[in-house]
Backbone as CSV, one residue per row, in Angstrom:
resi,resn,N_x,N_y,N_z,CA_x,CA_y,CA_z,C_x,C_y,C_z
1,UNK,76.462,-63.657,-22.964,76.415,-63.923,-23.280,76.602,-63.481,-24.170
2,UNK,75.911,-61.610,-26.313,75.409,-62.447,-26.729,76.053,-61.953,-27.651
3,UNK,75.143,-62.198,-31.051,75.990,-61.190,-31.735,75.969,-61.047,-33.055
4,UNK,75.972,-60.366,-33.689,75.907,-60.682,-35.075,77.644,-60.434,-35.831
5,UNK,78.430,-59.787,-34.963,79.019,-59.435,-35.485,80.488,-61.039,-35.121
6,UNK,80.081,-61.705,-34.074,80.764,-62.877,-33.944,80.509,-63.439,-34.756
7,UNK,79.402,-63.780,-35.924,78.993,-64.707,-37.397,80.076,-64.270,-38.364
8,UNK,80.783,-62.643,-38.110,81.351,-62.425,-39.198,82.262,-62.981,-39.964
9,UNK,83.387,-63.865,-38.671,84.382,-65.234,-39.340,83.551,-66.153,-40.222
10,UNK,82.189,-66.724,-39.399,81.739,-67.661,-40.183,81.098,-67.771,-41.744
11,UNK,80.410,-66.427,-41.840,80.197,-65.822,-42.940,81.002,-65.935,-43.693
12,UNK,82.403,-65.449,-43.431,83.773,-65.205,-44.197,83.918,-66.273,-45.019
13,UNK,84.383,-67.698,-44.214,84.311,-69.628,-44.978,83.174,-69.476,-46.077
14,UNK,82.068,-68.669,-46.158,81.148,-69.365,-47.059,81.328,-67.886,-48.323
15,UNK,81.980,-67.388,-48.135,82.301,-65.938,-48.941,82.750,-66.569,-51.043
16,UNK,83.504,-67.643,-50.879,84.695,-68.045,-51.825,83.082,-68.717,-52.850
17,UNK,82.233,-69.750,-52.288,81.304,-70.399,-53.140,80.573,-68.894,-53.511
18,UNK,79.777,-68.086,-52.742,78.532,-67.110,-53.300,79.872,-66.203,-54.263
19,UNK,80.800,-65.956,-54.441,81.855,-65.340,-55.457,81.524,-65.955,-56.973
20,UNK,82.058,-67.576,-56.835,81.815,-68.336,-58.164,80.266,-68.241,-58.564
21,UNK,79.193,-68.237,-57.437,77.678,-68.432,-58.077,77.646,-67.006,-58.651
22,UNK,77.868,-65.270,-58.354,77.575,-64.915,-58.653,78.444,-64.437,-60.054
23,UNK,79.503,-65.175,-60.359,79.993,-65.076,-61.243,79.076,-65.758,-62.779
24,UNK,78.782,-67.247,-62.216,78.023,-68.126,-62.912,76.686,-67.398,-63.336
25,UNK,76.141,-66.490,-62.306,74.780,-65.611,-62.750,75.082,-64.855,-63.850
26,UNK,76.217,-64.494,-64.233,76.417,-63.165,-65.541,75.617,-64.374,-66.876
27,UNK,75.422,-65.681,-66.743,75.364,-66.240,-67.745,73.970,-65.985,-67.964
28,UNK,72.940,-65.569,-67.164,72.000,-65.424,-67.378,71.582,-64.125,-66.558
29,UNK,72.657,-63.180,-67.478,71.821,-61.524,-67.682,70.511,-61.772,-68.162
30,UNK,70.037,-62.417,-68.846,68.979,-61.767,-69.719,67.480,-62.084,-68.777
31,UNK,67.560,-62.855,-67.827,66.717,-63.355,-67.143,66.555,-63.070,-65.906
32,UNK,65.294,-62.308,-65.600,64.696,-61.423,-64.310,65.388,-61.771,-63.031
33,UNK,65.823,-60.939,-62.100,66.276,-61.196,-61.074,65.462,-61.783,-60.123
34,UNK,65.674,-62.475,-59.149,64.664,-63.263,-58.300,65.201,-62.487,-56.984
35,UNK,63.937,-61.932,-55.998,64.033,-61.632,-54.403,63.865,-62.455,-53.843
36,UNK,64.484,-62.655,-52.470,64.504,-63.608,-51.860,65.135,-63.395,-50.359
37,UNK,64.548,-63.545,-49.401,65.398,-63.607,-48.330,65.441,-64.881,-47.471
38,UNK,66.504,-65.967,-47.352,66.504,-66.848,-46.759,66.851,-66.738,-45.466
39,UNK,66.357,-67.636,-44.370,66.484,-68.146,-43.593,67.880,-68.759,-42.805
40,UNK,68.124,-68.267,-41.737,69.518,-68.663,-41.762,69.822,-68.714,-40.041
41,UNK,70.765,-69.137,-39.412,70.703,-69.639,-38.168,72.169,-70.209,-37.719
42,UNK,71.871,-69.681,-36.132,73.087,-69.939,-35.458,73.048,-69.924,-34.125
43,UNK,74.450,-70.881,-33.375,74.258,-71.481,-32.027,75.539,-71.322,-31.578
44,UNK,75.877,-70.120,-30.706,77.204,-69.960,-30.550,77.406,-69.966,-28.682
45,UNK,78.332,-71.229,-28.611,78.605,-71.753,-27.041,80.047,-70.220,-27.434
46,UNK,80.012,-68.940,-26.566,81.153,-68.268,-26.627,81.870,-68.766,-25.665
47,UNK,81.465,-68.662,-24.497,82.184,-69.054,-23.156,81.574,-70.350,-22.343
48,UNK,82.073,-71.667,-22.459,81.866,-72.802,-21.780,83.074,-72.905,-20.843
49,UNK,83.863,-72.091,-19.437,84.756,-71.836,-18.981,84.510,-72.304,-17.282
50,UNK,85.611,-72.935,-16.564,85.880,-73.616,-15.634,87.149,-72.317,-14.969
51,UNK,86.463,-71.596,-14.124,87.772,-70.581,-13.255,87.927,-70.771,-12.175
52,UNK,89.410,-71.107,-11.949,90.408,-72.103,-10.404,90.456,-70.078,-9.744
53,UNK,89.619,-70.003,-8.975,90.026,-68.389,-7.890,91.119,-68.440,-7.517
54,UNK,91.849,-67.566,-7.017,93.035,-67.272,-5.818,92.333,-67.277,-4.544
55,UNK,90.992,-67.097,-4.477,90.375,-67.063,-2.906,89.714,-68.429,-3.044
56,UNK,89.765,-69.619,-3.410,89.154,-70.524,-3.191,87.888,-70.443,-4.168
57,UNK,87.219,-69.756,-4.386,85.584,-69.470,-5.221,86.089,-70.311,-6.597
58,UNK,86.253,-71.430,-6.655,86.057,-71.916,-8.218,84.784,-71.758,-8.748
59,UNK,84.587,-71.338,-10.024,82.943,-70.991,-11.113,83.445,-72.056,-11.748
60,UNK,81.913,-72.393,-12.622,81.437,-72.502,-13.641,80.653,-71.857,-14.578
61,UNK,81.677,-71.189,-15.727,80.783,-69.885,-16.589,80.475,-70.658,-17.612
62,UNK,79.096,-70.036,-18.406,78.739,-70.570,-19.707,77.774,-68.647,-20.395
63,UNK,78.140,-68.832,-21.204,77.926,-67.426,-21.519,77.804,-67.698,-23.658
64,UNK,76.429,-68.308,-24.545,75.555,-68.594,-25.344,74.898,-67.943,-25.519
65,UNK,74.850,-67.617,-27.204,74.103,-67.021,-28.106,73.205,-67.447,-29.008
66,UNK,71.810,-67.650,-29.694,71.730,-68.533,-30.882,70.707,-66.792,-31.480
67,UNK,70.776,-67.201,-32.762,69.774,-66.185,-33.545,69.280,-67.063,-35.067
68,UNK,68.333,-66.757,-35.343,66.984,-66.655,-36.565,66.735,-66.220,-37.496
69,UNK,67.103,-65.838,-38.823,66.729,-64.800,-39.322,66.478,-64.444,-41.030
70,UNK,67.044,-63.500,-40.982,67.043,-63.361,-42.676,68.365,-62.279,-42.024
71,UNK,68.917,-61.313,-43.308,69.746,-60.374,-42.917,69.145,-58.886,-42.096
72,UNK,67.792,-58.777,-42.550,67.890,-57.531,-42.253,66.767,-57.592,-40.288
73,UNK,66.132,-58.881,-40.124,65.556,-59.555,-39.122,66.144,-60.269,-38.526
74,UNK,66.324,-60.410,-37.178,66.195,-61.839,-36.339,65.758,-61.898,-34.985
75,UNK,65.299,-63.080,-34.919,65.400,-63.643,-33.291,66.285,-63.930,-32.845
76,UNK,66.483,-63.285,-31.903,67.849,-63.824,-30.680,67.448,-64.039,-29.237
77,UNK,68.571,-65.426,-28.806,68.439,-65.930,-27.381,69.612,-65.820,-26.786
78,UNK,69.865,-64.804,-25.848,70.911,-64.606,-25.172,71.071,-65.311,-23.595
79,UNK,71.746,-65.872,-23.493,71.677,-66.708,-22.485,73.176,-66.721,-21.402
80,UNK,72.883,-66.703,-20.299,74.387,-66.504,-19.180,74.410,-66.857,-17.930
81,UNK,75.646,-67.339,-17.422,75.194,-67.844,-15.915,76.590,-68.434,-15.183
82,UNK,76.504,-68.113,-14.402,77.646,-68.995,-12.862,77.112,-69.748,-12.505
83,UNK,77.862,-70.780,-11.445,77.782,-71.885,-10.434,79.324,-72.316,-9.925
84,UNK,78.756,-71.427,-9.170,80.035,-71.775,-7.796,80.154,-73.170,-7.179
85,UNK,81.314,-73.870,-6.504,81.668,-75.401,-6.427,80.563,-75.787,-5.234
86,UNK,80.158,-76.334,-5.246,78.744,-76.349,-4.138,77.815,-75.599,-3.931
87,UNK,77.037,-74.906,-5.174,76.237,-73.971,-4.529,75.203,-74.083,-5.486
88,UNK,73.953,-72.757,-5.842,73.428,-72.860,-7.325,73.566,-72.252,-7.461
89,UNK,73.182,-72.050,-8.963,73.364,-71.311,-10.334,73.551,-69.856,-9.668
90,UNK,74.027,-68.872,-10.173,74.007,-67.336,-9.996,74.164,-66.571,-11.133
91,UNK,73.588,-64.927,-10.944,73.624,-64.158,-11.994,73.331,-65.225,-13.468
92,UNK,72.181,-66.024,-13.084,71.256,-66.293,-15.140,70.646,-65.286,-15.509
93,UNK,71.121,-65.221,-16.182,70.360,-64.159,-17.316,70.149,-65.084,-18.552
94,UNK,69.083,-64.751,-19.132,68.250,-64.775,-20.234,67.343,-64.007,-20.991
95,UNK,67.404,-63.619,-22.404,67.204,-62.433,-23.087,66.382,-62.953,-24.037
96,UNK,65.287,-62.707,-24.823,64.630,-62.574,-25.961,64.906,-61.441,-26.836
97,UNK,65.009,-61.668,-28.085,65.382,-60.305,-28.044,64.672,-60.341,-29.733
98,UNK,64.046,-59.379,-30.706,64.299,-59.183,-31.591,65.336,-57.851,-32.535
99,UNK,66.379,-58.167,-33.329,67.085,-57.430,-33.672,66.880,-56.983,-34.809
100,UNK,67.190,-55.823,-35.624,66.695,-55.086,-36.611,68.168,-54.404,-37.223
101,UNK,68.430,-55.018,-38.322,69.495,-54.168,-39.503,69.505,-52.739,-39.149
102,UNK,70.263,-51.959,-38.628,70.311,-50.438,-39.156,71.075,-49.846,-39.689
103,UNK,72.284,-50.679,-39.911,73.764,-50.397,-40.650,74.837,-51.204,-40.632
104,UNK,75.468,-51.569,-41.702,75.830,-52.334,-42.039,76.898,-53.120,-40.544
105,UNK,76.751,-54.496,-39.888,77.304,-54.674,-38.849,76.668,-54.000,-37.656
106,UNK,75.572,-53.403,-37.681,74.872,-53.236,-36.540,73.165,-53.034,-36.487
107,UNK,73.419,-53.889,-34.925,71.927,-54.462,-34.630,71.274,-53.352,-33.489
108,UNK,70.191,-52.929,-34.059,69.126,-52.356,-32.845,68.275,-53.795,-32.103
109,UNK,68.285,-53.658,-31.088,67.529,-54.720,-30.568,66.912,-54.111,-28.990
110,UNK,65.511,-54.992,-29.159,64.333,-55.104,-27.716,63.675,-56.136,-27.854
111,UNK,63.653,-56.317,-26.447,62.899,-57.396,-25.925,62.509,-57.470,-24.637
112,UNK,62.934,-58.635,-24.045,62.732,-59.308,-22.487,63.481,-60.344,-22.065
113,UNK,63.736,-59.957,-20.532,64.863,-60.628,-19.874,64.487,-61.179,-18.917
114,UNK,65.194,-62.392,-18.110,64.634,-62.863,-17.003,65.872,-62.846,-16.528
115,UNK,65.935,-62.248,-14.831,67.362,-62.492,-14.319,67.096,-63.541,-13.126
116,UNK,68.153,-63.906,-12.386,68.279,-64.457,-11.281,69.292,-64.691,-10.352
117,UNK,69.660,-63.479,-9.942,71.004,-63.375,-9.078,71.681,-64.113,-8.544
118,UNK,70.585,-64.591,-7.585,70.902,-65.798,-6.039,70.109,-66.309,-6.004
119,UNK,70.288,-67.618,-5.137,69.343,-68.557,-5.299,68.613,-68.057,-3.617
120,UNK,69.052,-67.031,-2.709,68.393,-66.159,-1.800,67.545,-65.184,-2.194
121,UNK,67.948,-64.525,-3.121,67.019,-63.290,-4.160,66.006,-63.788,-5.011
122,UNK,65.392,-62.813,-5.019,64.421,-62.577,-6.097,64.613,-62.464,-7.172
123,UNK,64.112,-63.226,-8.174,64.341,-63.014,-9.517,63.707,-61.501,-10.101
124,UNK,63.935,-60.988,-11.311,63.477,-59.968,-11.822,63.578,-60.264,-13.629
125,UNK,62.304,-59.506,-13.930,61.543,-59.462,-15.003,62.190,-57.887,-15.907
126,UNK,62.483,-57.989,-17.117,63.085,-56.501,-17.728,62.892,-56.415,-18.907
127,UNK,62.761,-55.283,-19.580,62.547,-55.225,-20.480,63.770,-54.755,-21.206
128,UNK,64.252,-55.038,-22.714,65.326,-54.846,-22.878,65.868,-53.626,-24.233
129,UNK,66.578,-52.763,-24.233,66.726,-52.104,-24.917,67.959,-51.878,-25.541
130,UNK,68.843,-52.687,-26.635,70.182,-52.340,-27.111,70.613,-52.488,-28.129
131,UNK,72.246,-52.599,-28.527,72.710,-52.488,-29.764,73.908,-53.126,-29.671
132,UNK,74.082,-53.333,-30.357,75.272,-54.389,-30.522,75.682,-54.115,-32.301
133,UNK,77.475,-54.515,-32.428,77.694,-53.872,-33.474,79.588,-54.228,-33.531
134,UNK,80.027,-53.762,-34.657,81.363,-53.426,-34.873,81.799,-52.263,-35.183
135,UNK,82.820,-51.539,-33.917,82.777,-50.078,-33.985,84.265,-50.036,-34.736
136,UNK,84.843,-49.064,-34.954,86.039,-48.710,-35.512,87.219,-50.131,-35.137
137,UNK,88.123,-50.068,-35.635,89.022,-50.735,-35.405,88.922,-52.083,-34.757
138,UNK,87.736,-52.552,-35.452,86.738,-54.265,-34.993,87.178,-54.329,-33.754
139,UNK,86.401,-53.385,-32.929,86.113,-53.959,-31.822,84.283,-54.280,-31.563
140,UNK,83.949,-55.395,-30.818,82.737,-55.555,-31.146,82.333,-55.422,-29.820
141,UNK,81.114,-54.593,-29.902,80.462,-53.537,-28.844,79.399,-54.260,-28.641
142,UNK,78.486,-54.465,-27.042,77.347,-54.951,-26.968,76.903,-53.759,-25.897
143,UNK,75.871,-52.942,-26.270,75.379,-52.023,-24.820,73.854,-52.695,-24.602
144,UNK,73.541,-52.421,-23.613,71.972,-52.966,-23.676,71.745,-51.933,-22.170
145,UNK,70.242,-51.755,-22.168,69.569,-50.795,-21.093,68.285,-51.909,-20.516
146,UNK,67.911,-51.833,-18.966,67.159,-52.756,-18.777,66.306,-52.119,-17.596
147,UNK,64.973,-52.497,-17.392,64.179,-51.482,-17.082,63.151,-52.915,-16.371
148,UNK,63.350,-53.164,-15.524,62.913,-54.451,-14.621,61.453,-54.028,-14.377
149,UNK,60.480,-55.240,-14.191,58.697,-54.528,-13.983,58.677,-54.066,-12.663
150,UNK,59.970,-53.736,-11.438,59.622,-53.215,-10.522,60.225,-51.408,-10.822
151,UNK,60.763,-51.094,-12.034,60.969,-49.322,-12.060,62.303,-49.711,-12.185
152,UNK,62.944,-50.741,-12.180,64.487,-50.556,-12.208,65.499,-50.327,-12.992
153,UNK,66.553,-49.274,-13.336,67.216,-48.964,-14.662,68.402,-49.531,-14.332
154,UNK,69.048,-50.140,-15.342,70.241,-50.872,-15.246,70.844,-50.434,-16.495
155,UNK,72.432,-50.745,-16.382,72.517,-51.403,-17.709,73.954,-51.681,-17.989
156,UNK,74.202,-52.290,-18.725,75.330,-53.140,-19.206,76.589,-52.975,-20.801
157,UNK,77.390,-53.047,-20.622,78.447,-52.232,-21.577,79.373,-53.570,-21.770
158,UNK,79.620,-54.317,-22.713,80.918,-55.506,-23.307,81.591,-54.840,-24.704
159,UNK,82.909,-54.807,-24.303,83.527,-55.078,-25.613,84.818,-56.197,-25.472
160,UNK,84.955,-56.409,-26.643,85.529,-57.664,-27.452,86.243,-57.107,-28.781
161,UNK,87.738,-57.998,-28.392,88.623,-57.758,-29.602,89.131,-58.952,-29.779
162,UNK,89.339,-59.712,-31.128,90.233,-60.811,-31.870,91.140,-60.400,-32.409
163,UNK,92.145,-60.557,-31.994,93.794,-60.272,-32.002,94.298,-61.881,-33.126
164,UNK,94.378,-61.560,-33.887,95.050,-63.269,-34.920,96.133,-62.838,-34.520
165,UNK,96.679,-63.861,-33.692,98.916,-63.872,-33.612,98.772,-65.046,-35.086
166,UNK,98.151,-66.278,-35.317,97.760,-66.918,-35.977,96.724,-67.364,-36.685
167,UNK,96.945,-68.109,-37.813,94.941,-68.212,-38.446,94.144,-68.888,-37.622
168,UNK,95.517,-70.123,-36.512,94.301,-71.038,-35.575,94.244,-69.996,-33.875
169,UNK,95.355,-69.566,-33.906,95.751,-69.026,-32.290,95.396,-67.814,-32.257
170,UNK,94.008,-67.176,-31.799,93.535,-65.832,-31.619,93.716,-65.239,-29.776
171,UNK,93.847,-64.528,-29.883,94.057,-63.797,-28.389,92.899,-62.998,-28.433
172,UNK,91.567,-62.663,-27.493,90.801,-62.056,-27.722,90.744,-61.254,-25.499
173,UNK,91.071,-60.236,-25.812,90.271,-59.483,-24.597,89.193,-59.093,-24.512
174,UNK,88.215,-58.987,-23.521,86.962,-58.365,-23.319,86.955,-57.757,-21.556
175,UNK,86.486,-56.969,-21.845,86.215,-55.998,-20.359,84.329,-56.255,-20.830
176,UNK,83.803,-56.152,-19.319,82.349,-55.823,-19.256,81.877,-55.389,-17.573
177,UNK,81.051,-54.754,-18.434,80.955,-53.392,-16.493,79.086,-53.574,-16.377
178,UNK,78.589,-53.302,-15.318,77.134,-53.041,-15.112,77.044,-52.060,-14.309
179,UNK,75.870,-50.987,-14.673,75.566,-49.927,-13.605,74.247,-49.914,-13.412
180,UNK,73.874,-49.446,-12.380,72.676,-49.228,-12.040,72.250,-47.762,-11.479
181,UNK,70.927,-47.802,-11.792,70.559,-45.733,-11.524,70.362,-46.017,-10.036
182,UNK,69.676,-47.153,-9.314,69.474,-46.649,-7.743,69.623,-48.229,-6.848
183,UNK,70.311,-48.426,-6.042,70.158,-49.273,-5.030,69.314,-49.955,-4.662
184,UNK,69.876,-51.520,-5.038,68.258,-52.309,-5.179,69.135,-53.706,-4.037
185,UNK,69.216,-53.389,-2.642,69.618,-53.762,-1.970,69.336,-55.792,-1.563
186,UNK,68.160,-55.475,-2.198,67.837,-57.392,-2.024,68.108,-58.204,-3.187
187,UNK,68.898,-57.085,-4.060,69.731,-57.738,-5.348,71.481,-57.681,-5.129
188,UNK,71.348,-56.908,-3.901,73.128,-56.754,-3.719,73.448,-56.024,-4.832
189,UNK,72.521,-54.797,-5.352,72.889,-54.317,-6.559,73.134,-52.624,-5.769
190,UNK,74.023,-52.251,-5.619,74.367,-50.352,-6.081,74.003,-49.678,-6.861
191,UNK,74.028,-48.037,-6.803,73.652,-47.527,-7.614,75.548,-47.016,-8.116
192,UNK,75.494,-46.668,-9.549,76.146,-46.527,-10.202,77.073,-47.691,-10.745
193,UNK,78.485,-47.266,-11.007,79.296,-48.157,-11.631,79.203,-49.848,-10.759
194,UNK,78.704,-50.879,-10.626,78.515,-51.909,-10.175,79.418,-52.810,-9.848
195,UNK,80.398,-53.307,-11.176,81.332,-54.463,-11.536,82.116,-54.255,-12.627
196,UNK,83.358,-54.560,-12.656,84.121,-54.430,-13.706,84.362,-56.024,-13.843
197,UNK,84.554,-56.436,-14.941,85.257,-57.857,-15.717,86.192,-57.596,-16.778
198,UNK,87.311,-57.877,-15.815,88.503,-58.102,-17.240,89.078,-59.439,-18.074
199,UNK,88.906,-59.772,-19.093,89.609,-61.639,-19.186,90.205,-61.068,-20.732
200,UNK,90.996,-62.461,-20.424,92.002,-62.185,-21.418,92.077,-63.587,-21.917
201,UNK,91.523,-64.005,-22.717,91.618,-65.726,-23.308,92.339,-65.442,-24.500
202,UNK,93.003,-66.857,-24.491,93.741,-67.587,-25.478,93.606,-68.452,-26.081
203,UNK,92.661,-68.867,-27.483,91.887,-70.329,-28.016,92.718,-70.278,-29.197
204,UNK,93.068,-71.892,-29.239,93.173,-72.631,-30.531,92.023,-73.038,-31.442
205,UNK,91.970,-73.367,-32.928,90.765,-73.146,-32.978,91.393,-74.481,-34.036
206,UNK,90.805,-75.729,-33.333,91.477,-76.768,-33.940,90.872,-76.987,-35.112
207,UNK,89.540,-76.506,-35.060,88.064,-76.267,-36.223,87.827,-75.241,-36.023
208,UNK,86.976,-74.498,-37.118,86.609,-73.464,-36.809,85.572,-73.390,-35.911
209,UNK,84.958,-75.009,-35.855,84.092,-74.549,-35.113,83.705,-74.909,-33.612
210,UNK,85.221,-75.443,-33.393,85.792,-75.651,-32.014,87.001,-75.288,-31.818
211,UNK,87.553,-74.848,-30.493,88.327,-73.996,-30.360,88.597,-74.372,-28.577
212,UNK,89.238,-74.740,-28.089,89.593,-74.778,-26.563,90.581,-73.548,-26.573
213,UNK,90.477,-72.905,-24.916,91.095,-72.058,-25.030,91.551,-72.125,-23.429
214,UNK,92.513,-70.631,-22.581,92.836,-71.087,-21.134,93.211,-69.000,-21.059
215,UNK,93.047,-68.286,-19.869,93.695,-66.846,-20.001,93.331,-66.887,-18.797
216,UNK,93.049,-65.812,-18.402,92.730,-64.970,-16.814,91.723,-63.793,-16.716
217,UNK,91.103,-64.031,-15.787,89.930,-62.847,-15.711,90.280,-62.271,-14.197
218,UNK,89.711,-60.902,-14.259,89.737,-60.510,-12.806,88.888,-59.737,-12.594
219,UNK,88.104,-59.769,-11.581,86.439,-59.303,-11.434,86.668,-58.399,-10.133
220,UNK,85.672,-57.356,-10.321,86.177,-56.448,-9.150,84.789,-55.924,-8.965
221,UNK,83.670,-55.728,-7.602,82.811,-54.967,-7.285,82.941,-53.913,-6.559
222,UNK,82.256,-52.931,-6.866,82.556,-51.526,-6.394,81.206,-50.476,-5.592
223,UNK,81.977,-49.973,-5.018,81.429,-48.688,-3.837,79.490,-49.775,-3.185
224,UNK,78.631,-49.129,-3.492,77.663,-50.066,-2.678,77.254,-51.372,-2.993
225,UNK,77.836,-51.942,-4.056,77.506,-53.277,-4.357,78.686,-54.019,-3.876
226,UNK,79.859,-53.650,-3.384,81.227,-54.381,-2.761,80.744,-54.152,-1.081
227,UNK,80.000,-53.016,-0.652,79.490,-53.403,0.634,78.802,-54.170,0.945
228,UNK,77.818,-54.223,0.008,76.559,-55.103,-0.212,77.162,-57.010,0.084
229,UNK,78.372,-57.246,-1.052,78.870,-58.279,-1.273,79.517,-58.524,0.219
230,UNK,80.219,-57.475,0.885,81.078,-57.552,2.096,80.030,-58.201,3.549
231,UNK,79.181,-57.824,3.517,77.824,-57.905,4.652,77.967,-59.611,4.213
232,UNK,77.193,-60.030,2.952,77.124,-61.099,2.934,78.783,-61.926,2.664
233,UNK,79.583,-61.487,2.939,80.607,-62.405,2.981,81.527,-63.376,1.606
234,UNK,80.954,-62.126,0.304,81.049,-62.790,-0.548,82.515,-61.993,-0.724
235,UNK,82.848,-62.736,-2.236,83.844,-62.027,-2.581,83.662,-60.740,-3.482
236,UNK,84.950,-59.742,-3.108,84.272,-58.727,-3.591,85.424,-58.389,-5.290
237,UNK,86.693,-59.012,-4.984,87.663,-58.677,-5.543,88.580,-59.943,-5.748
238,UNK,88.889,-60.909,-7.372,89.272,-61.809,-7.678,90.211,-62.089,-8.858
239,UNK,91.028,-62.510,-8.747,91.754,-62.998,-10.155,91.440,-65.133,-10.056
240,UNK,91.438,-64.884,-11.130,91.308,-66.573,-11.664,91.930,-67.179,-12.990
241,UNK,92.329,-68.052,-12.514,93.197,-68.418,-14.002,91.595,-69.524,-14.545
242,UNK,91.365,-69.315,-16.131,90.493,-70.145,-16.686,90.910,-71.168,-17.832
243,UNK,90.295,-72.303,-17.996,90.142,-73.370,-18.837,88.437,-73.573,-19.478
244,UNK,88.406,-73.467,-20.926,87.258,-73.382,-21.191,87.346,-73.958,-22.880
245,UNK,85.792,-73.873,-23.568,85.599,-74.229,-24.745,84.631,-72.993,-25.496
246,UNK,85.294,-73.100,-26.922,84.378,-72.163,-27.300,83.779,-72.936,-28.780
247,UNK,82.730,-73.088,-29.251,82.039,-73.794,-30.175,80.535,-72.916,-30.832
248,UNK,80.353,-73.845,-31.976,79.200,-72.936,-32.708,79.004,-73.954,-33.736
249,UNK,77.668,-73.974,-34.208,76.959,-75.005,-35.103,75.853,-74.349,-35.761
């Protein structure tokens, strides 16, 4: 799912009015500055996406952000999930999170997570530890560490790039991987490198604050979590062409 550094377009649209106000403020140098930190808020659908498999497995991804805040505070709800064509929901995740300013474009953040793999598995409870940010050459980084109430260390690595070919037509890639420290077998989870995700979308952004888009992802599980997947008969290794929406309010 989740970002502060995805607000940064939106921020941008409202850049041109706070220019003229603080121009209009020189008129009243003479009069005390006022502190203030407002309140401010956001609801970002990133991935509302429909993927046709090459092995038959059509999904339904939805992968939502919203946050709370002032600049240097917020609340955030990170939210994510599949549903395969006849089946339920898989891999939800859901995050609480509070995030904390530490430099300019990047967030320290902890909280709590609720996962839910399979609708055969056990859900799990975590606590959450990460950062999220814009590293060199705007690419926007999400790491997070997760520490489940049964001892379990996980953790998770996304990055994301916006490529403008145009002001409406952005090309954005993202890769995202999960590892785990030890084999948690009634999660179909391995220890080490877990899953790789590669996609490559293509959105028009007819508004800024809608945008349909269509690219390709290809998902790959590895060493004991692709055995894990193999026993149960799942898939372990996929390309999919996708159709999806991306929106924010």
């Amino acid at each position: 799912m989740r970002r502060r550094v995805a607000t940064a377009r939106v921020v941008a649209h409202a850049a041109i009015p706070v220019v003229f106000a603080l121009l209009a403020s020189l008129a009243w140098a003479d009069e005390p500055p006022v502190h203030d930190s407002p309140i401010h808020s956001l609801i970002l659908m990133d991935q509302l996406e429909y993927s046709f498999n090459e092995k038959g497995a059509n999904t339904l991804r939805f992968n939502a952000f919203g946050w709370i805040g002032g600049d240097y505070n917020r609340l955030w709800v990170n939210t994510e999930g599949t549903r395969a064509d006849n089946s339920s929901p898989e891999d939800t995740d859901v995050q609480v999170l509070y995030g904390r300013l530490i430099a300019p474009f990047w967030d320290l953040q902890a909280g709590v997570r609720y996962f839910h793999p399979k609708a055969n598995a056990p859900s799990r409870g975590s606590a959450v530890f990460g950062i999220q940010g814009l590293a060199p050459y705007w690419f926007e980084v999400q790491a997070a560490g997760f520490v489940s109430h049964r001892g379990e260390v996980s953790g998770r690595l996304e990055l994301e790039y916006e490529l403008l070919l145009t002001q409406r037509l952005i090309l954005q890639p993202r890769i995202e991987t999960n590892i785990a420290i030890q084999d948690v077998k009634e999660l179909g989870i391995g220890h080490g490198v877990n899953d790789l995700d590669l996609g490559l979308r293509l959105r028009y952004e007819i508004e800024r604050e809608f945008a349909p888009y269509v690219g390709l992802v290809w998902t790959s599980k590895f060493d004991e979590t692709a055995a894990f997947a193999r026993s149960q008969r799942e898939v372990v290794r996929s390309l999919g062409f996708i159709v999806g929406i991306r929106m924010w309010f």
